[in-house]
N, CA and C atoms as a LAMMPS dump frame, in Angstrom:
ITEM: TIMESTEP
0
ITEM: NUMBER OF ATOMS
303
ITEM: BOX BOUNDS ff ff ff
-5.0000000000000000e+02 5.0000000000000000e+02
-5.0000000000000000e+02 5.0000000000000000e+02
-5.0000000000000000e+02 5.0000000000000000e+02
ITEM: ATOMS id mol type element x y z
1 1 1 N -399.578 -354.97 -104.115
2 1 2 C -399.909 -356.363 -104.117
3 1 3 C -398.683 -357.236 -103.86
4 2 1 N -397.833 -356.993 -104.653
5 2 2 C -396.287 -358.014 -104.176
6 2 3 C -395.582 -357.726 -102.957
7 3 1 N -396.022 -356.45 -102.844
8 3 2 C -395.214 -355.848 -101.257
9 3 3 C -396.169 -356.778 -100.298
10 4 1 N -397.507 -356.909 -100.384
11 4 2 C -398.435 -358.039 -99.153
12 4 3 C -397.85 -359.082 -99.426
13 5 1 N -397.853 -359.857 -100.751
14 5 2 C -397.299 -361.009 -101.298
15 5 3 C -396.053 -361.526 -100.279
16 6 1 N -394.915 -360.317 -100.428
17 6 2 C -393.878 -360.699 -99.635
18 6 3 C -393.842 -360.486 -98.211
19 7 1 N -394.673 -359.38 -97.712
20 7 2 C -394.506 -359.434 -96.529
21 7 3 C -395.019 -360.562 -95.508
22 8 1 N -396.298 -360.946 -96.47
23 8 2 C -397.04 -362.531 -95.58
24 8 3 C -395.934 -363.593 -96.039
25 9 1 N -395.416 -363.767 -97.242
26 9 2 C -394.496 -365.067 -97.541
27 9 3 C -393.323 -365.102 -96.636
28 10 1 N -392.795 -363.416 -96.597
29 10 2 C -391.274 -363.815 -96.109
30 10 3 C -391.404 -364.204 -94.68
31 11 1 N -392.021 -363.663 -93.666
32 11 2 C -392.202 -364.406 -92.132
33 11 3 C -392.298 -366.29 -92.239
34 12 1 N -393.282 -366.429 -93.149
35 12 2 C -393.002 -367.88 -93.111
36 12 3 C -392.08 -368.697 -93.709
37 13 1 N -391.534 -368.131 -94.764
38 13 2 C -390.128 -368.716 -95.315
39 13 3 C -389.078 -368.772 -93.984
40 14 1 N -389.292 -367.425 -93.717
41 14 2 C -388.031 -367.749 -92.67
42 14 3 C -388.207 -368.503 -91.275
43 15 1 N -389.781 -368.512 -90.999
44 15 2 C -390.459 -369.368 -89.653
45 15 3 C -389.579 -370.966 -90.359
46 16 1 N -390.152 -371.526 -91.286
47 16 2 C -389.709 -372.261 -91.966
48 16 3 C -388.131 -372.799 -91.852
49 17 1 N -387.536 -372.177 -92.364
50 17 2 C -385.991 -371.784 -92.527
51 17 3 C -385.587 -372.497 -91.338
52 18 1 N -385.998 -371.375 -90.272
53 18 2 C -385.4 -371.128 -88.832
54 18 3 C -385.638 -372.796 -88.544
55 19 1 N -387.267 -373.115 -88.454
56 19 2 C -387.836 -375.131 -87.512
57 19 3 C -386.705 -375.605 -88.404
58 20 1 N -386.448 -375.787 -89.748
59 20 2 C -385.95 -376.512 -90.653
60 20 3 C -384.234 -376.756 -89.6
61 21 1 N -383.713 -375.841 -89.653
62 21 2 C -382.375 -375.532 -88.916
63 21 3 C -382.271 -375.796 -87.827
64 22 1 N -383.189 -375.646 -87.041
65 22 2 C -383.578 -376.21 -85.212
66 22 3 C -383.471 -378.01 -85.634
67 23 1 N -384.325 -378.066 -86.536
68 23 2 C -384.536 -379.346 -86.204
69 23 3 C -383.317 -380.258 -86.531
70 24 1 N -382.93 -379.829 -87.728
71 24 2 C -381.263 -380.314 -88.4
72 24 3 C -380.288 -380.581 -87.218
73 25 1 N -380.321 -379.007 -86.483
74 25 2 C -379.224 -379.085 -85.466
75 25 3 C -379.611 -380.072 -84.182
76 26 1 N -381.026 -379.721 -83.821
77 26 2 C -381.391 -381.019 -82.862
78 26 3 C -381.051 -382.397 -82.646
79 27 1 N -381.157 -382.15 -84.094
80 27 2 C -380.509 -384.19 -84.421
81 27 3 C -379.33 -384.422 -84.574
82 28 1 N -378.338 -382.987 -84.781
83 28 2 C -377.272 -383.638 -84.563
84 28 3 C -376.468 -383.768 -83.53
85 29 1 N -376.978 -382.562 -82.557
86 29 2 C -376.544 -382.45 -81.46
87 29 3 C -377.189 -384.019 -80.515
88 30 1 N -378.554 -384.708 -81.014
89 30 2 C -378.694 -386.657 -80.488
90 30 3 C -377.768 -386.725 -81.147
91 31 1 N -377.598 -386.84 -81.603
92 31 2 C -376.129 -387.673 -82.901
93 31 3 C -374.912 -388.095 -82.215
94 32 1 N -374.461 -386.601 -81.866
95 32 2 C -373.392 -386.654 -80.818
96 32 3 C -373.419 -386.773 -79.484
97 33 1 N -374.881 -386.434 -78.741
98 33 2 C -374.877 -386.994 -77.229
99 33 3 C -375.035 -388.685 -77.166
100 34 1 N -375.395 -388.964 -78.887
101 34 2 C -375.683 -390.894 -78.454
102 34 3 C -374.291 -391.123 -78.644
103 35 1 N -373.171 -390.75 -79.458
104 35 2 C -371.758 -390.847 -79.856
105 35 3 C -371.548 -390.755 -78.43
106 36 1 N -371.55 -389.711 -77.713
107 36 2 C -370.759 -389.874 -76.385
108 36 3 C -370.629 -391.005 -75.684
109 37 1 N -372.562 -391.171 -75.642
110 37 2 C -373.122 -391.945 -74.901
111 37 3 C -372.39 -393.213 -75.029
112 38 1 N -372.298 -393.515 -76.253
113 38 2 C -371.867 -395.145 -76.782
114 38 3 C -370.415 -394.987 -76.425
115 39 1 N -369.72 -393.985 -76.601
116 39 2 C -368.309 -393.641 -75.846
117 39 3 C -368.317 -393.875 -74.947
118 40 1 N -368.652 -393.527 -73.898
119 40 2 C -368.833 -393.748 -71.68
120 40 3 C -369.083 -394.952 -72.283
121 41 1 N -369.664 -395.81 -72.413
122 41 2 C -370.092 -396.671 -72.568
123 41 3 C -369.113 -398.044 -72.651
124 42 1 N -369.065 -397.91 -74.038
125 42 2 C -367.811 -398.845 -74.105
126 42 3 C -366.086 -398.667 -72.919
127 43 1 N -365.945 -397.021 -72.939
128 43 2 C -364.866 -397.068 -72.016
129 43 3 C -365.187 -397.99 -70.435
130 44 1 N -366.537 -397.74 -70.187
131 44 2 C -367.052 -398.247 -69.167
132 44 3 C -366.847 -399.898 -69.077
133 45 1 N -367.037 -400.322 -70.089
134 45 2 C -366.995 -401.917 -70.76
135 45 3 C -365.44 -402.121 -70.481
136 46 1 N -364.696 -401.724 -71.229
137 46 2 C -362.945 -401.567 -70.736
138 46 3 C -362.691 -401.981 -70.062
139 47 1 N -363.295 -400.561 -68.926
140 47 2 C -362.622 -400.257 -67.582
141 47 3 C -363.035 -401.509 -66.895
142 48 1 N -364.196 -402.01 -67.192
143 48 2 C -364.205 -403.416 -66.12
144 48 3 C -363.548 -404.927 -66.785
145 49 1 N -363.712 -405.051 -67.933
146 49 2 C -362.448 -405.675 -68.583
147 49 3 C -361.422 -405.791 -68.008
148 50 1 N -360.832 -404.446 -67.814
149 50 2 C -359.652 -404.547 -67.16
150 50 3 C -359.44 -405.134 -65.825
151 51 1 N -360.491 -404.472 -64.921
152 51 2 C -360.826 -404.492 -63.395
153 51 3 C -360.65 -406.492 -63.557
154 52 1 N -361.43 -406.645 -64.524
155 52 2 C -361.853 -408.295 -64.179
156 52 3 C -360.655 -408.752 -64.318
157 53 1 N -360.025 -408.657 -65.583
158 53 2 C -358.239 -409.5 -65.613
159 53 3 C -357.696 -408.8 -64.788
160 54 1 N -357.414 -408.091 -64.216
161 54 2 C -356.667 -408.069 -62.942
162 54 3 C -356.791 -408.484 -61.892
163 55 1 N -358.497 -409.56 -61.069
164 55 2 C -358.986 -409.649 -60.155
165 55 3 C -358.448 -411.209 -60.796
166 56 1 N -358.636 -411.603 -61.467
167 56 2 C -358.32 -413.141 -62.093
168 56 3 C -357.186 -413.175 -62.356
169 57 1 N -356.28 -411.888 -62.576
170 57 2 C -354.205 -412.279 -62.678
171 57 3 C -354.11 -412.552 -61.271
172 58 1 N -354.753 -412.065 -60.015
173 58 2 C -354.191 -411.774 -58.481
174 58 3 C -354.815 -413.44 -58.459
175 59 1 N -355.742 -413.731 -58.614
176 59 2 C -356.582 -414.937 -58.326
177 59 3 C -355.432 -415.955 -58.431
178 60 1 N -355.005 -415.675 -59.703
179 60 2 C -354.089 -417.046 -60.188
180 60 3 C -352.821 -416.942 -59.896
181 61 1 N -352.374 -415.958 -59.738
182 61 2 C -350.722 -415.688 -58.649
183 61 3 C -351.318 -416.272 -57.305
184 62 1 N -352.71 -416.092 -57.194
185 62 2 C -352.107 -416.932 -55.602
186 62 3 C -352.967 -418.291 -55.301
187 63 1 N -353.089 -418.464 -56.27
188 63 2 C -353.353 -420.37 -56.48
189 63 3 C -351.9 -420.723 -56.876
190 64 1 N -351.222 -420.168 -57.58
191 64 2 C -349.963 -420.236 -58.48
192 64 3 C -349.448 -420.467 -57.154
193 65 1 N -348.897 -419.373 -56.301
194 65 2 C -348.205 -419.317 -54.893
195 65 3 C -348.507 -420.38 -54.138
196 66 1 N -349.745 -420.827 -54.088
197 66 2 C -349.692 -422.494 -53.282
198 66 3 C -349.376 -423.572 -53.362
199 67 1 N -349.431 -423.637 -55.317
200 67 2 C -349.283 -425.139 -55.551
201 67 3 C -347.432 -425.024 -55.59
202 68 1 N -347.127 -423.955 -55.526
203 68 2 C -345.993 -423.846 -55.278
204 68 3 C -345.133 -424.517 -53.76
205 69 1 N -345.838 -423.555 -53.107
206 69 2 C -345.685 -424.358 -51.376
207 69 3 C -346.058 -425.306 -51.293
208 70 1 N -347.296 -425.995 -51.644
209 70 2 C -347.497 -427.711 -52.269
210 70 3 C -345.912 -428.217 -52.375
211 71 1 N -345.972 -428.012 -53.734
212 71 2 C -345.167 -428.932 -54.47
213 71 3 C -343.557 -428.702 -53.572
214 72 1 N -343.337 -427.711 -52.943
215 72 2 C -341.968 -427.753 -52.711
216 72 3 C -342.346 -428.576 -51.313
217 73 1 N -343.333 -428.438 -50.698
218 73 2 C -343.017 -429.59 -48.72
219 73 3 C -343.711 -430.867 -49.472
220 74 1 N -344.071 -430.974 -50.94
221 74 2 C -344.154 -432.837 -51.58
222 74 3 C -342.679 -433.632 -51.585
223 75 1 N -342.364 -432.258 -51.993
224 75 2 C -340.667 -432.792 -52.806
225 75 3 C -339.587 -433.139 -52.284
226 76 1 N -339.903 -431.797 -50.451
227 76 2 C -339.071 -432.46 -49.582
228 76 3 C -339.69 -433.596 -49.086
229 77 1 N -340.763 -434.142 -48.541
230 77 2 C -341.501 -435.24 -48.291
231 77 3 C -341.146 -436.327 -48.786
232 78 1 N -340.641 -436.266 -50.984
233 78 2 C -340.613 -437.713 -51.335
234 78 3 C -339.312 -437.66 -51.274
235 79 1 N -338.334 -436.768 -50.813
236 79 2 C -336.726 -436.569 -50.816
237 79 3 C -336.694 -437.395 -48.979
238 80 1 N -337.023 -436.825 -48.41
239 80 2 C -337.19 -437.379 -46.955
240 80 3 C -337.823 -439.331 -47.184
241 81 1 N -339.097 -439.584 -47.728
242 81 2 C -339.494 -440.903 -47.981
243 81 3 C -338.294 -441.876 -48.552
244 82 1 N -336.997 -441.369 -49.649
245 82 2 C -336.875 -441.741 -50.468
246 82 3 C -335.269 -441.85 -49.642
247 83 1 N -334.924 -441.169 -48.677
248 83 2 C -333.938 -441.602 -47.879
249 83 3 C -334.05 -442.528 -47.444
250 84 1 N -335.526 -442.387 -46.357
251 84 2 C -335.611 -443.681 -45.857
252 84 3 C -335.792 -445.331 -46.265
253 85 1 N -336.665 -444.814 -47.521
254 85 2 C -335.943 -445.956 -48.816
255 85 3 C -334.913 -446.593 -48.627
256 86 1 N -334.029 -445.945 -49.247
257 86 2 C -333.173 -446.55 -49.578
258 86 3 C -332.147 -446.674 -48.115
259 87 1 N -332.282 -446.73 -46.835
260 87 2 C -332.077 -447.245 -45.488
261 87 3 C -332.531 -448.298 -45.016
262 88 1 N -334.381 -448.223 -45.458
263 88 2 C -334.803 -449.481 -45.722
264 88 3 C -334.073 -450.736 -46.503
265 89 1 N -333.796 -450.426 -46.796
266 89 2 C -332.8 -451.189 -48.222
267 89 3 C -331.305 -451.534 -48.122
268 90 1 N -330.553 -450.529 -47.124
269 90 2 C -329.883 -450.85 -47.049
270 90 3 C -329.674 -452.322 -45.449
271 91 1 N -330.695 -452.12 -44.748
272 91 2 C -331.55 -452.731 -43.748
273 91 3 C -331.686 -454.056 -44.139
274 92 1 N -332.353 -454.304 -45.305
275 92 2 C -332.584 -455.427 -46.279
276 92 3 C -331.719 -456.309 -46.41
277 93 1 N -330.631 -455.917 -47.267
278 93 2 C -329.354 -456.349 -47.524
279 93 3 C -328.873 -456.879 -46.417
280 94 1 N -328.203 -456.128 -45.696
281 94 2 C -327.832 -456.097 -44.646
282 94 3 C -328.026 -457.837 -43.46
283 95 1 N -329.854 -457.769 -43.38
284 95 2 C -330.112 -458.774 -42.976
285 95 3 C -329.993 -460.179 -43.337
286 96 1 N -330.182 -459.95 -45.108
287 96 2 C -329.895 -460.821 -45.945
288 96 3 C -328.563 -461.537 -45.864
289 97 1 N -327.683 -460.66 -45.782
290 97 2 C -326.198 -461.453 -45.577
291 97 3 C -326.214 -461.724 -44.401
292 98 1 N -326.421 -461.119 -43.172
293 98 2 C -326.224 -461.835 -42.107
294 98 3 C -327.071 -463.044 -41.837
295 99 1 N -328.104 -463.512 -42.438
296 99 2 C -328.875 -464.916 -42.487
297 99 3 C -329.025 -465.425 -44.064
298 100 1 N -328.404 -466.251 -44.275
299 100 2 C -328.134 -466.764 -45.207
300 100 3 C -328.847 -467.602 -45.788
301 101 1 N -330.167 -467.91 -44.908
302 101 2 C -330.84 -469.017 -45.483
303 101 3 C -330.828 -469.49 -46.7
């Protein structure tokens, strides 16, 4: 009688056992393919992070680079204006003393 007892119990203890352990390991092995997953993931997030500030550092080095060339043919411009200024001026004078009105 205990020898049937065990021989019908023990197959299903261990049928048991065994799903119990499949299933444990199943979930952890999702566990760690969603861990990866969320890993690629975020590195992925990074990697274009990065991609983007570097497309927006080049962006602004070369807005940077113009207002540069701007500002330096302004500067000769108000250096050039500012001769003639003061030629103008000396023009001024100039006329001033020679007519005395």
């Amino acid at each position: 009688m205990w020898s049937n007892f065990i021989g019908m119990t023990l197959p299903g203890l261990v049928g048991s056992t065994v799903t119990i352990l499949a299933i444990v390991l199943s979930t952890r092995l999702r566990h760690k393919k969603l861990d990866l997953e969320i890993d690629a993931a975020q590195d992925s997030v990074w990697l274009d992070l990065v991609k983007q500030s570097r497309v927006e550092y080049a962006l602004q080095r070369k807005e940077n680079n113009r207002l540069r060339y701007i500002i330096h043919h302004l500067q000769e411009e108000v250096s050039d204006l500012e001769k003639k200024n003061a030629e103008l001026l000396r023009q001024i004078t100039s006329l001033k003393h020679d007519n005395p009105d």
